[in-house]
N, C-alpha and C positions, 0 to 999 in steps of 0.2 A: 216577572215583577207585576206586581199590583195597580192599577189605574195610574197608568204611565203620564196620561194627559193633565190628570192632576198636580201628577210629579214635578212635570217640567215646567207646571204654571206655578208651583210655589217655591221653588228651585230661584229660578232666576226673575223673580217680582222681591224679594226676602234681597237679592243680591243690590240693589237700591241703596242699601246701606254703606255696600264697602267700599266705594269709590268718589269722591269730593268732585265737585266740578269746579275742576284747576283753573279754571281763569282766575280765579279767586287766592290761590298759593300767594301767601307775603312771604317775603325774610323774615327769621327766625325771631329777629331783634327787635320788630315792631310789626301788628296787626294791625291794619289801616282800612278804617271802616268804611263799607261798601254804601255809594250811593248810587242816586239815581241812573246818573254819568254813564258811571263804570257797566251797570247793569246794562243799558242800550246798548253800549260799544262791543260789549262782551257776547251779547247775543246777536252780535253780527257774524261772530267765527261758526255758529250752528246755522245760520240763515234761518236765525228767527228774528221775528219785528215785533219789539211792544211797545206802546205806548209810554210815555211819561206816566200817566198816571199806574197804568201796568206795572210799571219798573219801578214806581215808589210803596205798591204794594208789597213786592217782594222784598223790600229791604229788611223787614223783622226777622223773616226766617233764613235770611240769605248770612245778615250776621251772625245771628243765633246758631246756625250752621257751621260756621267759621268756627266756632268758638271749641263746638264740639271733634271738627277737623285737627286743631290744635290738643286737644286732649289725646286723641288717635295717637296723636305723632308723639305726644313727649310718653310713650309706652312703648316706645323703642321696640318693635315686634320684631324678631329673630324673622330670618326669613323660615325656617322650620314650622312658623305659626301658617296654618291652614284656613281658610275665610268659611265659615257654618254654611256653604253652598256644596253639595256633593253633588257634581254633575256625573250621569248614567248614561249609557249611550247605546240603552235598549231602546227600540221602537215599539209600538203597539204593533200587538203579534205577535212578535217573536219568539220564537224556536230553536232551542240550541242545536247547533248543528251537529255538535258531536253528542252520540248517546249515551256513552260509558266511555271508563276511563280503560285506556292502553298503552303501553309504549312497547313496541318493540323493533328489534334494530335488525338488520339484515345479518347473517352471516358473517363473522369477519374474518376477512383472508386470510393466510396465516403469515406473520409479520417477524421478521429476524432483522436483527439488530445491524445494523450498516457498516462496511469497514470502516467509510468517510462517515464519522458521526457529524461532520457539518449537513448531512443530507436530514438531520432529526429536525432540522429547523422548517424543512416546509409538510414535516408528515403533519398528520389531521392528529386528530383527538381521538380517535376511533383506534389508529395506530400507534399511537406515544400507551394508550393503557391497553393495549395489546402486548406490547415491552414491558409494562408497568407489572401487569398478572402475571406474565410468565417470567417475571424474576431474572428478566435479560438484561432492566437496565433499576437503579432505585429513583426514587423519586428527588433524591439528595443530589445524584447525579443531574438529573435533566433540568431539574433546578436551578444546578450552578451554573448547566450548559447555557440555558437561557437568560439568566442573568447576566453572563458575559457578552451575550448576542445585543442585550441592550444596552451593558455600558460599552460597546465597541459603536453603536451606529449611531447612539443618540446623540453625539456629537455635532453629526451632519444633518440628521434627519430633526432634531428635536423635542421628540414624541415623549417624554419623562419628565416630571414635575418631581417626585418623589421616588427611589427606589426603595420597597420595601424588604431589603435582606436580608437583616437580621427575623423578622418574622419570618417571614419565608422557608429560610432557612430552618428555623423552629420548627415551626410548620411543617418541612417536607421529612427529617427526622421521626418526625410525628405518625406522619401517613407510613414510612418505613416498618417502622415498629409493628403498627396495628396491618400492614400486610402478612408481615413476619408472622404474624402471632394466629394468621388466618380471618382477622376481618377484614376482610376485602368489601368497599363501599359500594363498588360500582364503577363506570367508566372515566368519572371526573377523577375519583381517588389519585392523588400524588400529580394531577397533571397542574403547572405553571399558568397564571393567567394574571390579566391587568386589569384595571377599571378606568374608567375617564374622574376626573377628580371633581366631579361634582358630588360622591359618593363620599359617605365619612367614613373614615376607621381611625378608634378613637388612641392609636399610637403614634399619627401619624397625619400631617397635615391637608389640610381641604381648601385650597384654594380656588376652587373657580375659574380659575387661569385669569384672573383680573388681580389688579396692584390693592384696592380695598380689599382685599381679603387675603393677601400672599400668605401671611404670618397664622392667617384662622386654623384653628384646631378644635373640633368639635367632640364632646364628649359620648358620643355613641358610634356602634357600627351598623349602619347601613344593613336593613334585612338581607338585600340582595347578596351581599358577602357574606352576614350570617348562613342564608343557605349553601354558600356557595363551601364556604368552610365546612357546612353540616355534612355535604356530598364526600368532602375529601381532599377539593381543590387548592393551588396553592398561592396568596397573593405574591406577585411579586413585585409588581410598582404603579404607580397612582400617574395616570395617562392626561398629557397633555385636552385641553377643549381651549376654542376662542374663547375670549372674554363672554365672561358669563352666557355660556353655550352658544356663540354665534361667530362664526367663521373658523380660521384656523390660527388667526393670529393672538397669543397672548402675552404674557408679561416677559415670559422667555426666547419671545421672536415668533420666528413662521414654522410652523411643521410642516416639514417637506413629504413629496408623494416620493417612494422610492424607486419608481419607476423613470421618474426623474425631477431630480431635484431642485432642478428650477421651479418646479410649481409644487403650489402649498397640496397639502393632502386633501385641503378641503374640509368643513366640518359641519355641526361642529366638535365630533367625536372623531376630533384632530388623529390626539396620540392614538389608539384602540385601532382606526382604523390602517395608519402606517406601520401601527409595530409587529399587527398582525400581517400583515401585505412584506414585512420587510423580513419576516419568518424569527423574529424576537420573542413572539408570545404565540401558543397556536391559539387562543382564543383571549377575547376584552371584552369589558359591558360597556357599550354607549348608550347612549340616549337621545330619543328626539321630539323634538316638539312642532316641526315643519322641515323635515328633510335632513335632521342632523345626522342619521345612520345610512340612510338611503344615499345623499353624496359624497361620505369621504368611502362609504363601501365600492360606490361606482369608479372613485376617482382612483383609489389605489389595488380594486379588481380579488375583492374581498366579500363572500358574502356574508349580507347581514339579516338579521331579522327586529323587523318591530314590530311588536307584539301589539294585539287589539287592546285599548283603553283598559283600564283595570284590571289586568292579566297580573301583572308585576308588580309588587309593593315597592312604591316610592319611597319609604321608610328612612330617612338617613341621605336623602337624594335632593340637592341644590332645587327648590321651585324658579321655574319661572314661568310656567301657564297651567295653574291648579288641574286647568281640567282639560290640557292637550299633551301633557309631560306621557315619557313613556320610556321604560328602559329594554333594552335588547341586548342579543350579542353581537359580536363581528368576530368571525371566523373563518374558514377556509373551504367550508363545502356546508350543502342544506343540511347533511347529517349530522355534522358537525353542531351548527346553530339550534336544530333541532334537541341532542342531547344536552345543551345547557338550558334552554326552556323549559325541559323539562323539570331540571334539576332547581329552578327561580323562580318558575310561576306557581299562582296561586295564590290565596285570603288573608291578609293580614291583619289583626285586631289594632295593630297601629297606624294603618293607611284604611281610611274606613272609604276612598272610592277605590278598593278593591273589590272583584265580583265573581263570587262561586262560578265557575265555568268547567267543563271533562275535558280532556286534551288525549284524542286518541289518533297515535301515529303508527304506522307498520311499514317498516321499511325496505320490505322485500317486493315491494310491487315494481315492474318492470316495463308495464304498458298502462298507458293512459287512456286502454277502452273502458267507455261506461262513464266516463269522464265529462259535463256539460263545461265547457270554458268559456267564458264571455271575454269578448278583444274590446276596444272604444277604437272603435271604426275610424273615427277621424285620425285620431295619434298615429294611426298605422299608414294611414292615405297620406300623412304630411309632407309634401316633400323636402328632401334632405339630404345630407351625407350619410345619415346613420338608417335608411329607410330600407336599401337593399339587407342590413343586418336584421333590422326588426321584421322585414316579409321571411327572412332565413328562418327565424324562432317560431312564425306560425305556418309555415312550410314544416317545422320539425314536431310540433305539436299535433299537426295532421297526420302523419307519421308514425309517429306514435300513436293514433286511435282515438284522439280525441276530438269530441264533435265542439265547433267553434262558433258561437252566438255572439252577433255582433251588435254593440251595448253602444248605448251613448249616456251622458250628464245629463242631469236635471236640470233643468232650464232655469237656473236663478241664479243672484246676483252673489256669486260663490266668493272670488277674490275681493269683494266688499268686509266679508265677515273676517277678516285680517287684524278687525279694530279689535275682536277679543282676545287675540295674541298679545297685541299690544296694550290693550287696556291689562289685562291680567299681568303682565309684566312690569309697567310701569306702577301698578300697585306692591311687585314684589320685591320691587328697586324704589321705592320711591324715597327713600331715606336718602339712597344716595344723593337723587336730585338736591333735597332739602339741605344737606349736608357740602351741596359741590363737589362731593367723591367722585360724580362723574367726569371734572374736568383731570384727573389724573388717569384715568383708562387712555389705552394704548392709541384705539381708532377713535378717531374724531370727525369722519363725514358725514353725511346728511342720511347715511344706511344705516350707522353703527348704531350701537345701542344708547350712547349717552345722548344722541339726539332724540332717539324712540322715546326712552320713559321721560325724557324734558316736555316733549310733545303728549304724552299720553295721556298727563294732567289736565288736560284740556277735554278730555273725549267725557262726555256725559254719563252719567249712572244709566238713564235714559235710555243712549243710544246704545252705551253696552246690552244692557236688558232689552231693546229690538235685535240687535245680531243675534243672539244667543233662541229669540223666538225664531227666527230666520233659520239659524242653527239645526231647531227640531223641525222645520217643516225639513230640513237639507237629511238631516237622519230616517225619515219617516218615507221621502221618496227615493233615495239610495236603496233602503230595506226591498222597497217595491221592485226597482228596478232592477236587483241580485237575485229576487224568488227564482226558483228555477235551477240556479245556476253551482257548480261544486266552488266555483273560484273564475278568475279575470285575470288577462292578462295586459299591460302596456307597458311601450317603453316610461325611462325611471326619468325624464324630464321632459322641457317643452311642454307640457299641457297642466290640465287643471286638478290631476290626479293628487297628487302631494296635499291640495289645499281642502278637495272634497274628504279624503278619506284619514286627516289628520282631523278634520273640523268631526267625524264621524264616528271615529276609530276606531277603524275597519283595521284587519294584521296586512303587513305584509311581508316579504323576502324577496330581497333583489342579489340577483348573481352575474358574474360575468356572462355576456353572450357573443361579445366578438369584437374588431378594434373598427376604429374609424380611420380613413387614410393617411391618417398623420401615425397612425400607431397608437393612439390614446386607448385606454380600455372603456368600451361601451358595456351598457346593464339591460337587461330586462326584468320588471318587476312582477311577482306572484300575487294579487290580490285575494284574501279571503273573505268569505264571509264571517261578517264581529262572530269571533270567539272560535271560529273556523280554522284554526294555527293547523289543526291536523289533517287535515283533507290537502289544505295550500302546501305544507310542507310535502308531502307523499309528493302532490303533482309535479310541485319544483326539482324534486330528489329524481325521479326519473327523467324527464328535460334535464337534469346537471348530466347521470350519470349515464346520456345520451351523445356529449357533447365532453370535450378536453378544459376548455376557455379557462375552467378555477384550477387547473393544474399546474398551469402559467405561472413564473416567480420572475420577480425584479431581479436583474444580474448583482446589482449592487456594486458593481467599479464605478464606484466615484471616490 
């Protein structure tokens, strides 16, 4: 990209404009003009001090302001409307890491059709269109199979907003035919899969897993289903998320981890990540914007991938942090994840922070000599329960041939820059504050979200536009400190990783790697470098197909 520095200085100076400085928010019913008062008391929440006569200066443009905030709001903006800010998440220098484009898959074994077809529910994606090619099973069939697998668990589990069966069913009819007939798509053709329902399709409704929006039905689909149909794939039901993508809980209760049911699956790509884990769906699109794929994939022992910043068009996909959203799969092995990335990523002329990038994977590699991996020293040294598991993974990496560089974070005030999560959110909800739609969502504490965007209203244009400068030094020394490097490894919580390389958006894939004493499923996460999906995948596919741990399935007697 072209004079980066310039980029980011008119990027987020330009962004000044989209956000009101909420102390200022009246009820709807009357605007009550701002004085001196108000100004002093107000700029006590920033810790700033101005004078009387300071504070009576500002009062022309502080109304005048007002006046124009109220215009904003009676334009009722869809959340679908995007802010003229496209944030890019190259650094000066940079280099694509991948050179050309490839995809190639390993081998696959030769796969016969099972007596017990309840065994079809934890085969991969690799295996189900193995069955699919050789005409052992139709796509009509594994279709209905799975369909039945989710109206039999979702009961318990509650990972289902929407079943989509009647398409599906169309849909898989469809993929029948055009195998029949010899067009064979490729490895998605005729195989079952779910989204999280922040995704539209436009027959069928889009809730959010929030009570303001239960009834929504939006008039488009979603790019990522358009591709996903282009491939051959088959929708079959619209996947539980917390309330407007945070936690696991939404309007329909808790989605449980199948492993065990007392506990939620964790989100916020709740359903995707249980229905996959519970062998319902072999693969789901979630999405995350601060750990939403990376924990309910840890929690229900599923792996996931989340793709570098503008890999994936958001097209059709719930905002709530313009420039940290990001959609993936969740699926059952790297090859797995890797075959729908392929099949999703890529430019979209209707998501314009989408970004040309080559994605070359080959999945026949077996050893990870030649390999440079960087560990964060510290996360590994922590101590813990889960420490003996995580020195096991770079015991197993050395192992396999690969030389291990030990990395540390950049020295800055990383878990500060939080406030652009939250300011960007509470921009993309703020109707509902304005409206008191937030007093009807489910979670009401001081974490959830109705308290976030109440509070967000407060956070300065100002100080948004300082994180955001914060932001590019945080991207510009990350770059610095990955030269070198093929990809990183650390465990998938406890540290600052989640916040630097969402703030970044760096890829990555987290897979199982072992349990903790209580038996709970532990992760290790694959870091690449931005736009590095094919290098990171390779090294994690050998580490997986080194190790059992994603082989693993929830009994399911409950």
């Amino acid at each position: 990209m072209k004079n980066n520095t310039l980029k980011y200085a008119t990027i987020f100076t330009i962004s000044g404009a989209s956000f009101a400085l909420g102390a200022f928010i009246s009820k709807k019913a009357e605007r009550v003009p701002i004085t001196a008062g108000m100004v002093q008391e107000a700029s006590k929440i920033f810790n700033i001090e101005y004078t009387q006569a300071q504070a009576d200066s500002t009062l022309n443009n502080l109304n005048q302001w007002n006046i124009y905030y109220e215009r904003f709001r009676q334009l009722k903006m869809p959340n679908s409307i995007v802010p003229a800010l496209n944030f890019n998440p190259i650094p000066v220098g940079f280099v694509q890491p991948d050179k050309t484009n490839g995809f190639v898959l390993a081998k696959s074994p030769k796969v016969t059709l099972p007596a017990d077809k309840n065994q079809l529910a934890f085969y991969t994606i690799r295996q189900l269109s193995e069955l699919i090619r050789t005409k052992q099973i139709t796509s009509v069939e594994l279709t209905k199979f799975f369909l039945e697998r989710l109206k039999k668990y979702d009961p318990k589990l509650l990972f289902t907003v929407s079943l989509t069966e009647e398409y599906a069913l169309k849909q898989a009819a469809k993929a029948d035919e055009e195998i029949k007939s010899g067009h064979y798509k490729g490895v998605l053709h005729g195989i079952p899969y779910g989204v999280k329902d922040l995704l539209a399709q436009k027959d069928y409704k889009t809730t959010f897993g929030a009570v303001p929006y239960k009834d929504q039905k939006l008039d488009v689909d979603a790019t990522v289903i358009t591709k996903l149909d282009a491939a051959g794939a088959i929708l079959c039901a619209k996947l539980t998320l917390g309330e407007l993508a945070q936690g696991d809980v939404w309007f329909g209760g808790k989605t449980k981890n199948p492993w065990d049911i007392t506990r939620g699956s964790s989100g916020s790509s709740a359903g995707p990540a249980s229905a996959v884990s519970a062998g319902c769906l072999p693969f789901a699109i979630g999405s995350e914007t601060m750990g939403s794929i990376v924990s309910p994939s840890t929690e229900c022992g599923d792996t996931g991938l989340r793709p570098s910043f503008g890999r994936v068009s958001k097209y059709g996909a719930m905002a709530l942090s313009w420039s940290m959203d990001k959609l993936g799969p969740i699926a059952r092995s790297v090859e797995d994840v890797a075959i729908v990335f392929n099949a999703i990523q890529g430019t979209d002329p209707n998501d314009l922070s989408t970004i040309p990038a080559t994605f070359n994977y080959n999945g026949n590699g077996q050893s990870l000599k030649g390999y440079k991996i960087g560990y964060v020293k510290a996360d590994f040294e922590r101590k813990g329960q889960n420490q003996a598991t995580d020195s096991a993974t770079l015991a197993k990496l050395r192992e396999l041939g690969a030389e291990l560089i030990p990395l540390e974070y950049p020295k800055l005030p990383i878990s500060s820059m939080a406030v652009i999560l939250d300011a960007e959110a509470g921009a993309a909800f703020q109707e509902l504050v304005i409206n008191h739609q937030t007093d009807g969502m489910v979670l009401q504490n001081k974490n959830a979200w109705p308290n976030t965007f109440r509070s967000a209203q407060f956070i300065p244009a100002v100080e948004y536009i300082q994180a955001n400068r914060l932001r590019t030094m945080l991207i510009q020394a990350w770059y610095e400190k990955l030269k070198g490097l093929d990809l990183y490894v650390t465990p998938s919580f406890g540290n600052l990783n989640l916040n630097v390389t969402n703030l970044t958006g760096n890829p990555c894939v987290v897979l199982p790697n072992g349990y903790n004493p209580r038996g709970r499923q532990l992760s290790i996460t694959f870091m690449g470098q931005l736009f590095g999906e094919g290098k990171m995948l390779q090294a994690a596919a050998i580490y997986q197909n080194a190790t059992d741990f994603h082989t693993k399935h929830p009994s399911l007697n409950f």
